[in-house]
DOMARKE-868163 format. One line per 8 residues: number of its first residue (from 1); for each residue x, y, z of C-alpha. Coordinates in steps of 0.25 Angstrom, whole numbers, plus 5000, padded with zeros to 4 digits. Example, Ala and Ser with C-alpha at 12.3 -4.5 7.8 and 13.67 -1.06 7.14 Angstrom:
// DOMARKE-868163
1 = 5049:4982:5031 | 5055:4996:5029
***
This chain:
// DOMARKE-868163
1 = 4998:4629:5153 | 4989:4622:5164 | 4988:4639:5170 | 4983:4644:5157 | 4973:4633:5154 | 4966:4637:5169 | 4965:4651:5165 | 4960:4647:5149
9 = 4950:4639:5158 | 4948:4649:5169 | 4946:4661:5157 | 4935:4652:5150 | 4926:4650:5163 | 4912:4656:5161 | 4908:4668:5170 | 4896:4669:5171
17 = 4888:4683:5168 | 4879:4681:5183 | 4882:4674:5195 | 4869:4670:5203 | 4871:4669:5217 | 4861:4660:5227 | 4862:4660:5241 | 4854:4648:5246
25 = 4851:4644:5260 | 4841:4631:5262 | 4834:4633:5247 | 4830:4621:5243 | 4815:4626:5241 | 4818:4637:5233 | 4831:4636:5227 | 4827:4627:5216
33 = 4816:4636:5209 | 4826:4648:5210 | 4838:4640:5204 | 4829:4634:5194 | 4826:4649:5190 | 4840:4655:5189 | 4845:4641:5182 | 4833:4644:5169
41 = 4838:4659:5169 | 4839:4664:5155 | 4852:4669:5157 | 4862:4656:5159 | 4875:4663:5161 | 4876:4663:5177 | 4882:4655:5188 | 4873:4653:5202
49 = 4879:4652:5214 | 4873:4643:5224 | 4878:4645:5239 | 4871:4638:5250 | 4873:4643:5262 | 4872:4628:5269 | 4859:4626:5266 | 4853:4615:5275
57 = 4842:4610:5264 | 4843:4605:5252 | 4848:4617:5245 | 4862:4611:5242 | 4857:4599:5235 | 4848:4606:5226 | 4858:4615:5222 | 4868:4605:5220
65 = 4857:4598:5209 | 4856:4611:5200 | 4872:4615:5202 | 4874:4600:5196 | 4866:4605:5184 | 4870:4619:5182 | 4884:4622:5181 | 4880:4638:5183
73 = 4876:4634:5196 | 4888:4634:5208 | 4881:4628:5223 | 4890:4633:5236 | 4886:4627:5249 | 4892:4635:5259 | 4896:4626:5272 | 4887:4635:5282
81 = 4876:4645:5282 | 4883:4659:5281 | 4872:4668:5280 | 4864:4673:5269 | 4872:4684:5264 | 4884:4678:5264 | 4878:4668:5255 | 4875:4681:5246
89 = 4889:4684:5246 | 4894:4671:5243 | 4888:4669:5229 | 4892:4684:5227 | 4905:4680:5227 | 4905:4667:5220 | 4900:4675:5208 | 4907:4677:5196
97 = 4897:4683:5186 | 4895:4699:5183 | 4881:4699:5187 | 4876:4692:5201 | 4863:4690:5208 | 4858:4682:5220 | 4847:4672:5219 | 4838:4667:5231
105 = 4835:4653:5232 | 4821:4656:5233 | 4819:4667:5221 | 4819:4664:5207 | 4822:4671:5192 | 4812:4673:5180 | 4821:4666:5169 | 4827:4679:5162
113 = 4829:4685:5175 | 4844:4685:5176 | 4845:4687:5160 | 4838:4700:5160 | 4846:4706:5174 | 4858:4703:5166 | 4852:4711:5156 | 4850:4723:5163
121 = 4865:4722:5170 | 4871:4723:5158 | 4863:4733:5152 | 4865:4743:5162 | 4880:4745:5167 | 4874:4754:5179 | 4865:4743:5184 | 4871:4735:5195
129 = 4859:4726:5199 | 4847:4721:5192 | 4834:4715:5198 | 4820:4714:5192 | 4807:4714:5199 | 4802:4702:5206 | 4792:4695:5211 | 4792:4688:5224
137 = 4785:4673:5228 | 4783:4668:5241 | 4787:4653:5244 | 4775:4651:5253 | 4763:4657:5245 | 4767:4658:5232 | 4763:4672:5232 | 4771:4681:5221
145 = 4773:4696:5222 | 4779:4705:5211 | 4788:4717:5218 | 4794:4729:5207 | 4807:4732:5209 | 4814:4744:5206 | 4826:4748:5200 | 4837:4757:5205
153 = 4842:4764:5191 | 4845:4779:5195 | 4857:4784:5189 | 4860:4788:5203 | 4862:4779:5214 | 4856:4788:5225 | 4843:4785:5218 | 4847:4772:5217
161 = 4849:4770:5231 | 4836:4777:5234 | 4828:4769:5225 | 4832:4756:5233 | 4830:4763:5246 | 4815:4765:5240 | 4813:4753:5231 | 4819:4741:5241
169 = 4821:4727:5234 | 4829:4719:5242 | 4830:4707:5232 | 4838:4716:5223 | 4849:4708:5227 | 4845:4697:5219 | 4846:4705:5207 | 4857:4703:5196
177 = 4869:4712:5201 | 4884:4715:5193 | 4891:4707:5203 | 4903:4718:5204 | 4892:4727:5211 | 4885:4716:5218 | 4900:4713:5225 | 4901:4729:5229
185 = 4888:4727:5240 | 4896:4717:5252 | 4884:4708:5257 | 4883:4710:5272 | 4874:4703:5279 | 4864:4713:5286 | 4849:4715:5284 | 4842:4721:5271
193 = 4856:4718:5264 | 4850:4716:5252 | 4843:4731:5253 | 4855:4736:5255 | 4862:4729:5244 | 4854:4732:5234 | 4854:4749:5238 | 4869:4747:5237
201 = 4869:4741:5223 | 4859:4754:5218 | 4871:4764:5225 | 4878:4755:5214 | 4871:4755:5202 | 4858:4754:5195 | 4848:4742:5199 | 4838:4738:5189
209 = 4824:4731:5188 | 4819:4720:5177 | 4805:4724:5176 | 4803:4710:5174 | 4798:4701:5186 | 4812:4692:5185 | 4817:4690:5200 | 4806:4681:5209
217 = 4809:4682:5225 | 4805:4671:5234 | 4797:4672:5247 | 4796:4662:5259 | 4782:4672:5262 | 4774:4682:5254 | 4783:4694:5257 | 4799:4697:5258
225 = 4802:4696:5273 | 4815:4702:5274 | 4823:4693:5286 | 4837:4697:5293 | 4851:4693:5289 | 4857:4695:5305 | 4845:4693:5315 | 4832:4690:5316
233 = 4828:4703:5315 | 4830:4711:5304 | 4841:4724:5306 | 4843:4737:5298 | 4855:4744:5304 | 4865:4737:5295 | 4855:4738:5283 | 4853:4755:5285
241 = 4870:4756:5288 | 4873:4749:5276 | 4864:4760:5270 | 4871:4771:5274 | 4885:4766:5272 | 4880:4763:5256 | 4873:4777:5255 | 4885:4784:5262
249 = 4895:4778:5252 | 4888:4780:5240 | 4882:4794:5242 | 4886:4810:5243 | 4879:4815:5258 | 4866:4821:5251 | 4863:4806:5246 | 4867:4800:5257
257 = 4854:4810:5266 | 4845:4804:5256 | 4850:4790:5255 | 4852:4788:5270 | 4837:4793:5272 | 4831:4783:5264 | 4841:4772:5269 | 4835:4775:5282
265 = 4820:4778:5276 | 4821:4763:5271 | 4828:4755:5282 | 4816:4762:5291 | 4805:4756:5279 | 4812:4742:5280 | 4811:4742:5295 | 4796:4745:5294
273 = 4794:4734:5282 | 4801:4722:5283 | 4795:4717:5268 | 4799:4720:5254
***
């Protein structure tokens, strides 16, 4: 009697349609505007997964006030600091919903932001990921710039690829993703990961752009700095092999020419320019 009643119980437990997943470390003076905007989303029917990777400010107790008054948010202290993309994989996992993204404590959302990316996903079946374009704001000065994105809808993903290798946007990981893909890409922890991993979800499927200015990034300066993961120096071998092994498992020996040139062309362009 008491087993069937846990699985009534169990059975009627809402799921929700999107987990949210924030890594956080030492946010407190951000983190408040960008869970103030995810919480007045239009679309309601998510969970937000909070892990704090030992955070030594005042992080935990800010999100311990809106956890006590949003049941959709869960808040995850992790004992020690184990690195950024671990953190990444951490609130992966934890997720339960069929559409995922990451959020950073320092961006925030236009309010129909996450409703119109679900629209999207579920409109097309061959889309795996969608973004929108974005604007970025720095911290410091205030200053706002607007940045088009674009998309990567080819029927074939050999165009697909190429159009990444020719249209980089890193914060595509913070798009809306169907979690079942999403889980396929293992994060590893190696410079211009986030490049890489949104080339291998276009080998995937389509990746599509809102039009609309939905996504908002924040900057400590006025430009995107990229910084390194490993050292204190930024490295590309683990970035350009990654390539390679994606491009040869995904492609016939005539793509592979073409895609390993312009995997080369680009990691020589990112080497040269260090913004985006």
């Amino acid at each position: 009697m008491m087993s069937d009643l846990r699985n009534s119980r169990a059975a009627n437990i809402h799921i929700p349609r999107v987990s949210i997943g924030m890594p956080v470390y030492n946010g407190e003076k951000f983190i408040c505007k960008a869970l103030d905007s995810l919480l007045s989303q239009t679309f309601s029917d998510f969970e937000l997964i909070i892990s704090d990777n030992a955070s030594t400010d005042n992080t935990e107790a800010l999100c311990l006030e809106y956890a006590a008054c949003d049941s959709r948010i869960r808040y995850v202290r992790q004992e020690e600091n184990q690195g950024p993309l671990a953190n990444f994989q951490y609130v992966l996992d934890e997720a339960v919903g069929e559409y995922f993204m990451w959020a950073a404590c320092d961006d925030y959302w236009e309010p129909v932001c996450v409703e119109k990316w679900v629209y999207w996903l579920d409109e097309d079946v061959d889309a795996v990921l969608v973004f929108s374009n974005m604007r970025t704001f720095s911290h410091t000065s205030g200053k706002v710039m607007r940045l088009y994105v674009c998309p990567s809808i080819a029927d074939s993903k050999r165009m697909r690829l190429l159009n990444r290798y020719l249209n980089c946007t890193p914060s595509l990981i913070y798009g809306l993703s169907r979690k079942s893909v999403c889980t396929d890409i293992p994060i590893e922890t190696f410079d211009y990961f986030d490049v890489y991993w949104s080339c291998a979800m276009a080998v995937k499927g389509k990746i599509l752009v809102d039009s609309d200015y939905l996504y908002n990034a924040g900057i400590k300066n006025d430009e995107r700095v990229p910084y390194s993961l490993t050292n204190d120096r930024i490295t590309y071998w683990r970035y350009f092999n990654k390539s390679i092994r994606l491009i040869r498992k995904n492609f016939n020996i005539f793509d592979q020419i073409l895609l390993i040139g312009m995997a080369m062309l680009y990691t020589v362009k990112i080497i040269k320019d260090q913004r985006f």
